[in-house]
Steps between C-alpha positions, in 0.01 A plus 500: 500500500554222290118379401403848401622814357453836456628771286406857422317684190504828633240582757374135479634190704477184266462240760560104323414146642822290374452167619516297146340285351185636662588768752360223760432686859657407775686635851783633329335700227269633726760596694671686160160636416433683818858642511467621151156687609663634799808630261239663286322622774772699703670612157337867420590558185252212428110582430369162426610138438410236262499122581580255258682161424734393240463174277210404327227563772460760837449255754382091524431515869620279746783201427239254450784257530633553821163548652463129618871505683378826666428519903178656547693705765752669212259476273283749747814711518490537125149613495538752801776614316295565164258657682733724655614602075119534443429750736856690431339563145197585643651743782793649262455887425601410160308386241592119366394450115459139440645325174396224439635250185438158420326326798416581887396243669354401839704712772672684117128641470421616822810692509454599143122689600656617841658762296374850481446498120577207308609518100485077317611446171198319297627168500535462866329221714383544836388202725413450866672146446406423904232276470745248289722516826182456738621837675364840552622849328723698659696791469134719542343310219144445689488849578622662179279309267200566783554845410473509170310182429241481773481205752333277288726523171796502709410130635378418180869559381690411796318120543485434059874582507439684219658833381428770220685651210621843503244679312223285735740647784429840431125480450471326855678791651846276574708673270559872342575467197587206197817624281676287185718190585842627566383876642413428848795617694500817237173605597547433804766736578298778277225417780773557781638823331224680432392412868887605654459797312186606692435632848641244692381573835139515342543182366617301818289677717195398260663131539537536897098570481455187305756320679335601826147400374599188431778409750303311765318263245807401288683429820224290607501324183874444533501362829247268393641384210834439649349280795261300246814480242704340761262262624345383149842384483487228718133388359493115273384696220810740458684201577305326178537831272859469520536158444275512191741785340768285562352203315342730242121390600229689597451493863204308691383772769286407780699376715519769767 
């Protein structure tokens, strides 16, 4: 694993996106991120794991840069393959404590409120970030904010491109809990502890249940975003989007 890490603090995995500036997703550290899970997974002296990233933020998203030399076809491959991380977090009979610094952004959001409990430091940003792309969420993102937003809130979000604060995070039910700038990855692994050092099997079987109640609609919801991320790709107005961060101008959308 070169793109992400992981090292131990006792019965806690510390799990860390290390793709600088902006710990950027793509193929290969999705590749590094679901061999790290599966590390922490089959390791039993391990309770529970945290997910992080170094540098200044958690997670920008997507290379916006790249995304306009990208086949649709490998870009599909890169979706089917976040998907495939999504539900790994979702199936894992560990618990994964999110913390989250600095930013998460766009596909850095959705993976950021895939976790089981999530800890953000007070001065971090979240953003969908899609619409400025002309692309749909991935990485769960319709169904996750669905759940704790409600339809209507979540397209309100999803289609302004907006985003929230951390405190706003944890009143809509996205987040667990707000902690000082700098403390995230502390409380975090407090989180994780204090859960490794319960009944284990109680806890994963409580997150099979879940898991299980769920499964069938966030699959769904992948396999739809990963067929409408791919094809939005080939649309004029993705086309447009990139071109207009290129030349640092808004873009004009309507174009298909």
């Amino acid at each position: 694993m070169t793109l992400v890490s992981i090292e131990r603090n006792g019965a806690v995995a510390i799990v860390r996106l290390d793709n600088p500036p902006v710990n950027a997703i793509n193929l290969a550290l999705l590749a590094d991120l679901e061999s790290a899970l599966l590390e922490a997974e089959g390791d039993t002296s391990v309770g529970a794991i945290v997910l992080t990233g170094t540098g200044k933020g958690f997670c920008a998203g997507g290379d916006t840069k790249s995304m306009g030399n990208t086949d649709p076809v490998a870009k599909h491959h890169v979706v089917v393959t976040s998907a495939a991380v999504t539900q790994h977090i979702a199936r894992l009979p560990k618990p994964v404590v999110g913390a989250i610094h600095g930013f998460a952004v766009g596909a850095g959001l959705s993976m950021a409120i895939s976790c089981d409990v999530t800890v953000a430091e007070i001065g971090t940003r979240f953003r969908m970030g899609f619409r400025d792309v002309a692309l749909t969420p991935d990485m769960g993102a319709h169904y996750f904010l669905a759940e704790a937003l409600g339809v209507r809130r979540a397209k309100e979000m999803i289609w302004s491109g907006g985003g929230f604060t951390a405190e706003e995070g944890v009143a809509l039910g996205l987040l667990n809990k707000v902690v000082p700038d700098g403390e995230a990855v502390a409380a975090a692994v407090d989180e994780a502890a204090a859960l490794a050092a319960g009944p284990r099997t109680a806890i994963a079987y409580t997150k099979a249940v879940l898991a299980g109640y769920q499964a069938d609609q966030l699959r769904q919801v992948l396999e739809a975003e990963g067929w409408t991320s791919a094809m939005l790709r080939t649309t004029a107005d993705h086309r447009e989007a990139i071109t207009a961060q290129q030349e640092k101008r808004p873009p004009v959308f309507g174009q298909g």
